[in-house]
NUVEXSE-815637 format. One record per residue (C-alpha): x, y negated, z negated; chain. Coordinates in Angstrom, 2 decimals, padded with zeros to 5 digits, m for minus. Layout:
<atoms>
X,Y,Z,A
...
</atoms>
This chain:
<atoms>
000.00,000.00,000.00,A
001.51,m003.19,000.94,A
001.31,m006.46,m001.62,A
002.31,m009.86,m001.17,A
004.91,m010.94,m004.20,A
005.32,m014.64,m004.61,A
008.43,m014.95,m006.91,A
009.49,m017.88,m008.67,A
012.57,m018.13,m010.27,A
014.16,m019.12,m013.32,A
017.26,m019.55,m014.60,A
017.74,m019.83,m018.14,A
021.11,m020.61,m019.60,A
022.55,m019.11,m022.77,A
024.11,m021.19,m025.33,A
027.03,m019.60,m027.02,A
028.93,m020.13,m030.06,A
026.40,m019.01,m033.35,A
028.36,m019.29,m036.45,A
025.92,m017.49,m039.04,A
028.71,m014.86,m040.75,A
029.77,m014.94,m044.52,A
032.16,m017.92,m045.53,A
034.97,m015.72,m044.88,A
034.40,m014.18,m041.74,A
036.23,m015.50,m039.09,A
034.01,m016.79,m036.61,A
036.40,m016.62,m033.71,A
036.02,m012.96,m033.57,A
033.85,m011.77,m030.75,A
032.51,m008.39,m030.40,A
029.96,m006.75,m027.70,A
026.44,m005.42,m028.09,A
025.96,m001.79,m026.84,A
024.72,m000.15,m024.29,A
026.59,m002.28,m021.44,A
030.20,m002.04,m021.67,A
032.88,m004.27,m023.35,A
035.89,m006.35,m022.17,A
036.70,m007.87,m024.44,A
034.68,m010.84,m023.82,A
030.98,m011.84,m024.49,A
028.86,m009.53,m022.99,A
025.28,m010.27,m021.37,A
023.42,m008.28,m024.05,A
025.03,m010.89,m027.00,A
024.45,m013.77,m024.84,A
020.95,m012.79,m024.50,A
020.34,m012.28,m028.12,A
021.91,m015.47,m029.05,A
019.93,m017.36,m026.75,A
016.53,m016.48,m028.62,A
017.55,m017.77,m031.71,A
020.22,m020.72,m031.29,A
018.66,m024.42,m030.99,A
018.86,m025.10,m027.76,A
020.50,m029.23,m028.25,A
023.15,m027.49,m030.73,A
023.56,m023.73,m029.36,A
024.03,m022.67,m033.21,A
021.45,m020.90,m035.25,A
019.56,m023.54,m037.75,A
020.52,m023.37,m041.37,A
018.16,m021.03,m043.60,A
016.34,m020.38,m040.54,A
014.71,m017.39,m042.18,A
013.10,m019.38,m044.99,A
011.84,m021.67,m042.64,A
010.09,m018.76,m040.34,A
008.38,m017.72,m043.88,A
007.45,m021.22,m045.04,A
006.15,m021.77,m041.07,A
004.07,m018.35,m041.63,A
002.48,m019.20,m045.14,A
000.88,m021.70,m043.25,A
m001.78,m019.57,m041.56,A
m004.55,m017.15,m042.67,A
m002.92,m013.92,m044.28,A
m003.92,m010.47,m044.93,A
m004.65,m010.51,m048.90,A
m003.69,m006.87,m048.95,A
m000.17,m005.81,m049.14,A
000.05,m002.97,m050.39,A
001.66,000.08,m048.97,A
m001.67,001.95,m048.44,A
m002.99,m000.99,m046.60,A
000.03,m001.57,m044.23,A
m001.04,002.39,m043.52,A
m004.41,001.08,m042.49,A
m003.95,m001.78,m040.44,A
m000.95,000.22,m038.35,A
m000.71,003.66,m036.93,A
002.31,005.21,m034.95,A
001.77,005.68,m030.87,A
004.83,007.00,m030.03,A
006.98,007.92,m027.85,A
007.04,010.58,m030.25,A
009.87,013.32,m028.61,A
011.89,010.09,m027.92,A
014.37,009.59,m030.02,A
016.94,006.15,m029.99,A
020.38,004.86,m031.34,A
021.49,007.04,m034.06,A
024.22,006.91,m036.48,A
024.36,009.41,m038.92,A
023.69,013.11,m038.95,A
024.37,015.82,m041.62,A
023.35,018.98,m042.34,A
022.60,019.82,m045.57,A
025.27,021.96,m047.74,A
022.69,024.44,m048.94,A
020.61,025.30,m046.28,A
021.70,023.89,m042.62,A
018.40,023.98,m041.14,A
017.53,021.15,m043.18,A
019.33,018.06,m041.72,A
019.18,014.47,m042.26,A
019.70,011.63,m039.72,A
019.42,007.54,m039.31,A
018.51,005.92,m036.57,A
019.79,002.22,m036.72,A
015.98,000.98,m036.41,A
013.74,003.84,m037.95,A
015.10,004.46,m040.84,A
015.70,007.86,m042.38,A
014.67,011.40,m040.97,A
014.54,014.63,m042.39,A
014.56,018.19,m040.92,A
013.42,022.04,m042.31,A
013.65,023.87,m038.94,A
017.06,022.94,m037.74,A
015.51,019.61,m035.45,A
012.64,020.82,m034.00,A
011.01,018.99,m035.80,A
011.18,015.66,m038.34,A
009.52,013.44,m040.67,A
010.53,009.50,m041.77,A
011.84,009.84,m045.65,A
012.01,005.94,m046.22,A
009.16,003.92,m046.83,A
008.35,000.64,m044.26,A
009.27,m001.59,m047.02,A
012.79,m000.08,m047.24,A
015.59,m001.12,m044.57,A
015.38,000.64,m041.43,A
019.14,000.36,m040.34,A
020.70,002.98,m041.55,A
024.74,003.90,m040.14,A
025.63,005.90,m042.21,A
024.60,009.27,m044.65,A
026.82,011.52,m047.17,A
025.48,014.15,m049.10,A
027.16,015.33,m052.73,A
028.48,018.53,m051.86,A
030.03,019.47,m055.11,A
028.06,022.42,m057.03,A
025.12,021.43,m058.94,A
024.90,017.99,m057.30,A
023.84,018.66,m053.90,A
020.57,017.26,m054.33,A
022.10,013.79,m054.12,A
022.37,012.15,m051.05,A
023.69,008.36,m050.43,A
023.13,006.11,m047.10,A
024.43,002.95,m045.99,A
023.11,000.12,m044.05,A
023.40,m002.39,m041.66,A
024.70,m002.05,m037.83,A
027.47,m005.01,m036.94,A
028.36,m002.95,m033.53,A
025.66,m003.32,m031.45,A
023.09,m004.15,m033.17,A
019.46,m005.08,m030.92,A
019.56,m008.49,m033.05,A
023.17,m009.10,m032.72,A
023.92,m011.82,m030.63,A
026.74,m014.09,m031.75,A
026.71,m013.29,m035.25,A
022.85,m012.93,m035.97,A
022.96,m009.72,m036.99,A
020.13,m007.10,m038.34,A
022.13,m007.28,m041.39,A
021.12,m003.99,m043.73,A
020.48,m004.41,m047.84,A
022.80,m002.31,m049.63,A
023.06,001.71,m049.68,A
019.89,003.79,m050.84,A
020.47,007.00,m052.49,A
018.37,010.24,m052.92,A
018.17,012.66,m055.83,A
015.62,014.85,m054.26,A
017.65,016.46,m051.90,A
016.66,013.50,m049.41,A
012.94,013.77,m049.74,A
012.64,010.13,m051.34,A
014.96,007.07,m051.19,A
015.54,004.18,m053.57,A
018.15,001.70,m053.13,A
021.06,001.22,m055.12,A
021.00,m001.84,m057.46,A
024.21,m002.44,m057.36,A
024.56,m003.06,m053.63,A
020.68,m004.06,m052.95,A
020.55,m007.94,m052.54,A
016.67,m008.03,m051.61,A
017.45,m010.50,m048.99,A
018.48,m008.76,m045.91,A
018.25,m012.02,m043.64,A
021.91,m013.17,m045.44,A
024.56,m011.71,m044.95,A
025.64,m011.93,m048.94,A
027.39,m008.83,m049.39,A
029.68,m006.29,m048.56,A
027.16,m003.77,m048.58,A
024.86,m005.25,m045.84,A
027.14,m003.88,m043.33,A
028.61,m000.48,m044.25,A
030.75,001.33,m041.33,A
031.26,004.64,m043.41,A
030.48,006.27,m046.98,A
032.74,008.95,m048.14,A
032.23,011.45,m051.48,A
035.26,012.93,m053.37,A
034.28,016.63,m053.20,A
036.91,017.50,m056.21,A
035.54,013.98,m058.35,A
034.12,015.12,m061.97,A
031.13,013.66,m063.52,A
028.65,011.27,m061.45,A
030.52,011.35,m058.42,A
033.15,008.94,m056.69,A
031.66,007.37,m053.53,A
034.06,005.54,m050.83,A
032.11,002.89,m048.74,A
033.90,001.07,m045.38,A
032.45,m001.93,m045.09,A
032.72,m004.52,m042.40,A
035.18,m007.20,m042.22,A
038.03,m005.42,m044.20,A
037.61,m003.51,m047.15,A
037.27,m000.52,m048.93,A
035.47,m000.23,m051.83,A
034.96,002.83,m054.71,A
032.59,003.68,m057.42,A
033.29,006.42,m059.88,A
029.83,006.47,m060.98,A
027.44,007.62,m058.43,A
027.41,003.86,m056.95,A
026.76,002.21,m059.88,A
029.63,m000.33,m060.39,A
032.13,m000.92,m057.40,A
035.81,m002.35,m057.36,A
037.55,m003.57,m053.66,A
040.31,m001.09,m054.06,A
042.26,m001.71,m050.03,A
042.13,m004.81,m047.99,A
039.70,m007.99,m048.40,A
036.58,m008.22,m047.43,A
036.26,m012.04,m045.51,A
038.90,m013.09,m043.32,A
040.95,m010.21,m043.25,A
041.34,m009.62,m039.80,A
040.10,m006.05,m039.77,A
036.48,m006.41,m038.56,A
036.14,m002.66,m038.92,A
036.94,m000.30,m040.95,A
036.45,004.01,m041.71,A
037.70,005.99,m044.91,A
037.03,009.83,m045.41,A
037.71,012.51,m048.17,A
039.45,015.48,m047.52,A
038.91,018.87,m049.34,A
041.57,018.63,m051.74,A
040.67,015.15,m052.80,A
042.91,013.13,m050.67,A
041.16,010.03,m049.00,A
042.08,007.96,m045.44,A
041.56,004.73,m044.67,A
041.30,002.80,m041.28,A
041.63,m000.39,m040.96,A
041.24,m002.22,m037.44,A
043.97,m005.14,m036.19,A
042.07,m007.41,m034.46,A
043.81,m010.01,m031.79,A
041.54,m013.15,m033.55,A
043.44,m011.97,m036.69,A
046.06,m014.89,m036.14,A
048.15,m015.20,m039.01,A
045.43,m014.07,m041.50,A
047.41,m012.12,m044.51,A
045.26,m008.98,m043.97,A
045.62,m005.16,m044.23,A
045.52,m003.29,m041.19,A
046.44,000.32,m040.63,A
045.97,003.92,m042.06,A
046.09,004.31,m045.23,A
046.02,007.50,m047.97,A
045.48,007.77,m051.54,A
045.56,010.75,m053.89,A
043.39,008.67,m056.58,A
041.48,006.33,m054.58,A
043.18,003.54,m056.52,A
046.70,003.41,m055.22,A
047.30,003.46,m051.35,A
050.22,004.48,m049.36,A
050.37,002.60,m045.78,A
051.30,005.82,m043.17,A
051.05,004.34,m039.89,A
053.08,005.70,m038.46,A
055.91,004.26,m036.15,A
055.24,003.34,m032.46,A
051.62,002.99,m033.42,A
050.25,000.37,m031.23,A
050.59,m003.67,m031.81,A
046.34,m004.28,m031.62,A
043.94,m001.94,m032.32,A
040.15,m002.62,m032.87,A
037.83,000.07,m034.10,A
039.25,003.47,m035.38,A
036.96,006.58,m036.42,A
038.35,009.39,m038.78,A
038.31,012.70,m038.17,A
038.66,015.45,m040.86,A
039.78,019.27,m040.01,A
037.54,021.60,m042.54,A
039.36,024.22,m041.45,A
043.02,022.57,m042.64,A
042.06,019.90,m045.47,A
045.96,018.87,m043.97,A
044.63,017.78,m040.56,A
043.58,014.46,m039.68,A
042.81,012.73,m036.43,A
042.01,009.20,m035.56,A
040.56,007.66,m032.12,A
040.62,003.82,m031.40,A
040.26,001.37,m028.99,A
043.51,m000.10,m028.50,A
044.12,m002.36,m025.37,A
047.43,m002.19,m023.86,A
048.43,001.48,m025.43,A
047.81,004.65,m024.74,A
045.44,006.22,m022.20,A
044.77,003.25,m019.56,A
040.93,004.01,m017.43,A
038.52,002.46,m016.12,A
034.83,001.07,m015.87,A
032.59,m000.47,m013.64,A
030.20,m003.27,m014.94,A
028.08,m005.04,m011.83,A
030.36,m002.86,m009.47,A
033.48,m004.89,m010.80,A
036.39,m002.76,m012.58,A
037.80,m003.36,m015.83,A
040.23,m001.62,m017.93,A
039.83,000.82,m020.95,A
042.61,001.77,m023.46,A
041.95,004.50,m026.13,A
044.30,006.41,m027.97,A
044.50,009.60,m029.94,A
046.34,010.76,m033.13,A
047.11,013.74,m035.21,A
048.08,013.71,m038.45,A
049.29,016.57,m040.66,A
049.45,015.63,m044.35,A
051.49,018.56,m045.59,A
054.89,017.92,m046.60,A
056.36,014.00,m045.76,A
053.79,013.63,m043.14,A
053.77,014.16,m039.47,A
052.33,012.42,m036.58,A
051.43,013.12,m032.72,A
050.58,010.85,m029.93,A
047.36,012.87,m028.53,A
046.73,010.11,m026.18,A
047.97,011.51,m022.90,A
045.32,013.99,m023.35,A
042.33,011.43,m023.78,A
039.67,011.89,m020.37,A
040.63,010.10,m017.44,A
038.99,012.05,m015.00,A
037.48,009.61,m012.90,A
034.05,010.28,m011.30,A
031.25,011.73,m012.83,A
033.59,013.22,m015.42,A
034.64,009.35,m015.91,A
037.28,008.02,m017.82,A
036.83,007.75,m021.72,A
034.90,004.34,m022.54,A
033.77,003.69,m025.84,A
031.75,000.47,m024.96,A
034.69,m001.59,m027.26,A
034.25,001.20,m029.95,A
030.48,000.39,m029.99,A
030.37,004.75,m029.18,A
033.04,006.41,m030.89,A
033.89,009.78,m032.96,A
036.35,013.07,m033.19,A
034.80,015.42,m034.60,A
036.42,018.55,m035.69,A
035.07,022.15,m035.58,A
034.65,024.64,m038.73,A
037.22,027.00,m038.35,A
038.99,026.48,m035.25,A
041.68,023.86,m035.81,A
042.00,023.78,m031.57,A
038.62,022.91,m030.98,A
037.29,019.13,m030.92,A
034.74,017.09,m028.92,A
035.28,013.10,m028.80,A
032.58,011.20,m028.27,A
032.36,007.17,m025.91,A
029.82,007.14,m023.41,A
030.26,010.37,m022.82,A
030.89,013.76,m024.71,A
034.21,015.83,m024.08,A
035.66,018.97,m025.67,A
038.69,020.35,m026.08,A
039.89,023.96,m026.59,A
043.95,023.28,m027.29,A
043.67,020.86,m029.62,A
044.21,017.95,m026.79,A
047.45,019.45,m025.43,A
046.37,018.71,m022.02,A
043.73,016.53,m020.60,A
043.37,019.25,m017.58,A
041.96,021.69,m020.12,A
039.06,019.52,m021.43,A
035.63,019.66,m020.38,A
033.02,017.15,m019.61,A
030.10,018.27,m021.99,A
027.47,015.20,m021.95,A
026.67,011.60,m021.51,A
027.80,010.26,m018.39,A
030.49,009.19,m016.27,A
032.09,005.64,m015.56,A
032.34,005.67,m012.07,A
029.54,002.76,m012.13,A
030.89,001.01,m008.74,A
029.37,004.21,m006.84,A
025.26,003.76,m005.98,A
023.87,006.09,m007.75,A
020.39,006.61,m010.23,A
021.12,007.17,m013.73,A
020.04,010.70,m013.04,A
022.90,010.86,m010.48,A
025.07,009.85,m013.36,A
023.91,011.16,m016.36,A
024.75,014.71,m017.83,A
021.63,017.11,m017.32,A
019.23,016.69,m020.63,A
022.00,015.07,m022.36,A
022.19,011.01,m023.38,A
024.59,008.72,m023.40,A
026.06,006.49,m025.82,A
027.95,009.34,m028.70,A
027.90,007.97,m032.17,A
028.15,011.53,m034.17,A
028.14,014.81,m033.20,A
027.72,017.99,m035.69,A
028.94,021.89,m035.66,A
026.56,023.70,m037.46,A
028.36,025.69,m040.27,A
026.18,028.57,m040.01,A
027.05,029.12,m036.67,A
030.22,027.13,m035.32,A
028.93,027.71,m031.65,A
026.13,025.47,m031.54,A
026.82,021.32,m031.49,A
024.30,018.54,m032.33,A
025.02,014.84,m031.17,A
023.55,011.98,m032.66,A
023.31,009.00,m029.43,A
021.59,006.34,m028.28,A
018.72,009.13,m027.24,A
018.10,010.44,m030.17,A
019.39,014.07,m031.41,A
020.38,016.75,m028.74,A
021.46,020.37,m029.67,A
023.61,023.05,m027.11,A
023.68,026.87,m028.64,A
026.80,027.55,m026.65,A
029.80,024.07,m026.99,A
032.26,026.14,m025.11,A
030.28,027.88,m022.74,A
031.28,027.37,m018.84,A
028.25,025.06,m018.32,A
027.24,023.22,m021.26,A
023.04,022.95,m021.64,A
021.01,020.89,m024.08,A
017.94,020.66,m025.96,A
016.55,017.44,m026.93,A
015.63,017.74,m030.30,A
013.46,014.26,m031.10,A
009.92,015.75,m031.86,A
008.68,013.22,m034.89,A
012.36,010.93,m034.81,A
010.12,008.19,m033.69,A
013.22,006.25,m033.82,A
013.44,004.07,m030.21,A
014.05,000.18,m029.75,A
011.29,m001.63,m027.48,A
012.76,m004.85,m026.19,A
009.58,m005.97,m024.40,A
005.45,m004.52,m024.68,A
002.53,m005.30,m022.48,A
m000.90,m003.55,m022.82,A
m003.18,m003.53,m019.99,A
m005.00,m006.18,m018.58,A
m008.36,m004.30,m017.71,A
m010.78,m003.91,m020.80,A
m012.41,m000.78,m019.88,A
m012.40,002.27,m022.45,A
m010.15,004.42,m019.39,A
m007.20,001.30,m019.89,A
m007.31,m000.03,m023.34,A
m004.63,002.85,m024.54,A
m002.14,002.29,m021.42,A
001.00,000.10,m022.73,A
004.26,m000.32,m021.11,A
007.29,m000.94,m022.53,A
011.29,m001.37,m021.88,A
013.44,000.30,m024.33,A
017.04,m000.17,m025.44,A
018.95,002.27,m023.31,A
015.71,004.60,m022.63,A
014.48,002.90,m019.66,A
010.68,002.14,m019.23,A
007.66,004.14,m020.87,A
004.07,004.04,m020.00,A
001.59,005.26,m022.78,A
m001.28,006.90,m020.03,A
m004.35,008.41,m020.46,A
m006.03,011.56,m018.43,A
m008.29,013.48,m019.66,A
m009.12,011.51,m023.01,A
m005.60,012.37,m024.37,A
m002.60,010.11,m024.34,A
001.08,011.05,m022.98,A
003.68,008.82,m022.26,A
005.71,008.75,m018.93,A
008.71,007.72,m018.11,A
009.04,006.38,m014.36,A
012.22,004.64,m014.73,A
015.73,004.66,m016.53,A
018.29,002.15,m017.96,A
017.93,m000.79,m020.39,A
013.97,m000.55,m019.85,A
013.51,m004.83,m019.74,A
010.20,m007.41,m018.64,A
007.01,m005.61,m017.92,A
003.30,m005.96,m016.76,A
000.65,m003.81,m014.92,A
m001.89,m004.75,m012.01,A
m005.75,m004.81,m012.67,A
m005.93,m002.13,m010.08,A
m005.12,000.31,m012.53,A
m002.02,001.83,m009.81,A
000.95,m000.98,m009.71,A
003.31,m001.00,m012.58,A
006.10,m003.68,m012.50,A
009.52,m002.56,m014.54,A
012.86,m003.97,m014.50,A
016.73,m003.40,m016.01,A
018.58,m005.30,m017.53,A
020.17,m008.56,m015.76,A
016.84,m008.76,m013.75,A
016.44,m005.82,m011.43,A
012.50,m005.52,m010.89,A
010.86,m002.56,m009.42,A
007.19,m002.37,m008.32,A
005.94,001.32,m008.74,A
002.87,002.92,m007.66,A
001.38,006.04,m009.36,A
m001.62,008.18,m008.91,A
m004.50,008.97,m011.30,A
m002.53,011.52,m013.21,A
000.47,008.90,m013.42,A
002.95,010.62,m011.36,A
004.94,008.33,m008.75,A
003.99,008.16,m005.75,A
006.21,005.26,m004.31,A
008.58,002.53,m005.68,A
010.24,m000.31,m004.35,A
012.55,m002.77,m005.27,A
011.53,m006.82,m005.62,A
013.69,m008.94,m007.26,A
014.79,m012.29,m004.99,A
017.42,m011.43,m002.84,A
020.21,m014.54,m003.69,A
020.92,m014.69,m007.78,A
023.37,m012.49,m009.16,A
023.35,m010.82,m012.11,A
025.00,m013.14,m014.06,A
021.97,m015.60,m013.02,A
019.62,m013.34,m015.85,A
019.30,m013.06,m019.01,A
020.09,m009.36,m020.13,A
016.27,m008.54,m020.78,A
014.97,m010.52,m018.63,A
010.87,m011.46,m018.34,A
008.29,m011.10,m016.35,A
004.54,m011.93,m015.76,A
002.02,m011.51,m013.25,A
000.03,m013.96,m013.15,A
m003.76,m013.22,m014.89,A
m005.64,m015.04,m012.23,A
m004.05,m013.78,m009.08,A
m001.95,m011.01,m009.86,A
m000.19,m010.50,m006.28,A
001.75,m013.21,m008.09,A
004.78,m012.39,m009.55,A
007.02,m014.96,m012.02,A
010.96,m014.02,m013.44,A
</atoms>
């Protein structure tokens, strides 16, 4: 069916240069959002971000802007009730509901494997009986819903206690220059993870300030040999590492300075025997800054040895810890660090840029021994890609059981290895995608089969060492076989109602066949349309990417969906919502650098062969 498409466009330009950090964060440090890529500059998805909540004659965000939304809101009519049990009332979930979106944290329980917890950066907390097929939210709607982090107590006798951090400062859907969706503290579990209350001690009740350490926590860590309540490592952002020896009820900063320490991020992990790691980023802002940077260990979580070892590399931004259960000895790290080690490449608006990554191994026994891994770290080209961790925005090694050979690394996309990274011609391609962006090809061209991009965590099951779990910007995928010739998946989001919409638009006609269709664009899930046959509702999926602007004809067939950095698609589908053609609309002229990153769109209600962006 042909339509007319009158398109008027507008260009709306980004102000840059938010200051809304803690007093001692450096504001000259610039980091990416996900989902996009990262060169070290600002990306499309921060301008974007900062562009919806900057004034517009200053380009900074307005002092105690918060307080002013709330005093701006008490002005109009409210809801008396606010109770839980009404919020249940007025709202009910629609789903996606086997879509699952960025998640952080994954763990499987000590005891009994089957049961598993997970975060996703915008849901909240998720729990597990049957091994993932399916879940069920554990935190409450009043509770913050960006959770990064989870660690349960795995000593004897206190496994039913289970801690979780908060607040995402990589990538975050609100984190345009500096605004971030700051998290309130860590919330902790006594119930084996069935209910969650947060810790006083690191709960500020105000999660629009960033006014502690605890709003943004990288990592926790437990001390599996620790008597009594339980010591608890947390890596916060912006440089430090605190411990409490009481189940998280008094802290001390025991490495670096949280502030203007140059380290923007930070990991720390516990080995078996008691031994903990730190990692603490160098960040090219860092200047002159006194600051701790570096690996660290300590035998008492007090006093720290600095082993970086020599010939490490001069800059180095985020790092990610990797412990061997198998050898308590073995340790790896993984980190973006430009100019050393394994040099690749990515493609962002068909334009190449360069990736560095590097890869160590660490064995603890004796005086301490290090090897350079990085020659071994994917650069494969093509759909295999080379290893791009989005500026560290994806990144893990993760370490199997028993085998001290066996890891999988996680950027964009998922590799494992079988020799413990002696060569990079032995490693497999397992999931994600490629980088080979430049080449004109769907997302399905690109993307591992049933798998997601974007690796944050990944998880051997102890029960049985063969099957992996990833935790990624779709949700929670499981394969039975990690080292079998062809990898498969199974997606494993039933009830992890855990997605980001960026944009929603419910349809026009008010008929009782159209009042449940909604469309949406999702962060890194592409577009989904909530459709109804038959008196039931199922949502499809008719296109992929960063699902952006939105809107749906009164003729009940044409569905407008775009990308990010304005590419618009008209689709038409059939009565049982199945495509039946597409075509692409936007004006032929602007590049991408001419959008915003999510981009919007309206027809227009009178006449809508009219199309605005």
């Amino acid at each position: 069916m042909s339509r007319r498409i009158a398109t008027a466009l507008v260009i709306f330009l980004c102000f840059v240069g938010c200051e809304t950090s803690p007093e001692q964060a450096d504001p000259s440090v610039q980091h990416a959002g996900g989902g996009i890529g990262f060169d070290g500059k600002r990306s499309a998805l921060l301008d974007w971000h900062n562009s919806r909540v900057v004034n517009p004659a200053t380009g900074k965000v307005p002092k105690n802007i918060r307080s002013l939304e709330l005093q701006f809101a008490s002005q109009h009519p409210v809801y008396q009730r606010t109770d839980q049990q009404a919020l249940l009332e007025t709202w009910r979930n629609i789903g996606p509901d086997t879509l699952g979106g960025r998640t952080r944290a994954l763990v499987a329980d000590v005891l009994n494997d089957q049961h598993m917890i997970a975060g996703g950066v915008s849901g909240g907390i998720y729990a597990t009986e049957d091994g993932g097929l399916t879940w069920v939210r554990r935190t409450t709607s009043v509770q913050s819903p960006g959770v990064t982090t989870i660690v349960q107590d795995t000593r004897p006798g206190y496994e039913q206690n289970w801690y979780a951090g908060t607040g995402e400062i990589m990538g975050a859907s609100a984190g345009g220059a500096f605004a971030f969706m700051h998290g309130d503290g860590l919330l902790k579990s006594t119930d084996n993870g069935q209910t969650w209350q947060p810790i006083v001690s690191t709960n500020s009740g105000f999660p629009q300030s960033y006014n502690s350490p605890f709003d943004h926590v990288f990592r926790l860590a437990m001390d599996p040999t620790a008597e009594g309540e339980g010591t608890l490592y947390a890596a916060v952002a912006l440089g430090a590492i605190y411990r409490s020896a009481d189940g998280g009820n008094s802290w001390e900063e025991v490495l670096g300075r949280f502030g203007n320490n140059g380290s923007y991020t930070t990991d720390v992990a516990v080995a078996a025997n008691g031994t903990v790691y730190a990692a603490l980023a160098k960040n090219s802002a860092s200047g002159n800054v006194v600051n701790t940077h570096g690996i660290y260990s300590s035998t008492n979580g007090t006093d720290w040895e600095d082993i970086t070892p020599a010939g490490w590399p001069g800059e180095y931004e985020r790092i990610v810890i990797g412990l061997s259960p198998a050898d308590h000895n073995q340790v790896w790290f993984i980190m973006l660090s430009p100019g050393y080690g394994q040099e690749g490449t990515a493609y962002r608006s068909g334009e190449p840029f360069e990736l560095w990554h590097s890869l160590w191994k660490y064995n603890d026994a004796g005086n301490g021994t290090w090897e350079d891994k990085s020659a071994a770290i994917p650069k494969f080209g093509g759909l295999r890609g080379d290893f791009n961790s989005q500026g560290g925005y994806d990144l893990h090694v993760t370490c199997h059981p028993t085998d001290t050979n066996i890891l999988v690394i996680g950027g964009t996309s998922l590799y494992v290895s079988r020799d413990g990274f002696a060569d990079m011609a032995t490693l497999q391609w397992i999931g994600g995608y490629g980088s080979d962006y430049k080449r004109p090809l769907t997302m399905a061209d690109l993307a591992y089969p049933d798998h997601h991009p974007d690796q944050h965590a990944a998880l051997f099951l102890p029960s049985n060492p063969s099957v992996l779990y990833t935790a990624s910007d779709g949700g929670i995928h499981r394969t039975n076989d990690v080292l079998a010739d062809s990898v498969t998946w199974l997606e494993r989001n039933k009830g992890y109602v855990t997605s980001q919409f960026y944009t929603v638009k419910l349809h026009p006609r008010d008929d009782a066949h159209y009042n449940s269709f909604v469309l949406g664009g999702l962060q890194d899930n592409g577009s989904w349309l909530r459709f109804e046959k038959d008196g039931s509702d199922r949502w499809l999926s008719p296109m992929d990417a960063d699902g952006a602007g939105c809107d749906m004809a009164m003729d009940g067939k044409h569905y407008y969906m775009s990308k990010q950095q304005g590419r618009v698609f008209r689709f038409e589908l059939d009565s049982l919502g199945e495509t039946v053609g597409w075509q692409r609309i936007d004006p032929i002229g602007p590049t991408v650098s001419d959008y915003l990153f999510i981009n919007p769109l309206a027809l227009d209600p009178v006449n809508d062969e009219v199309l605005y962006l």
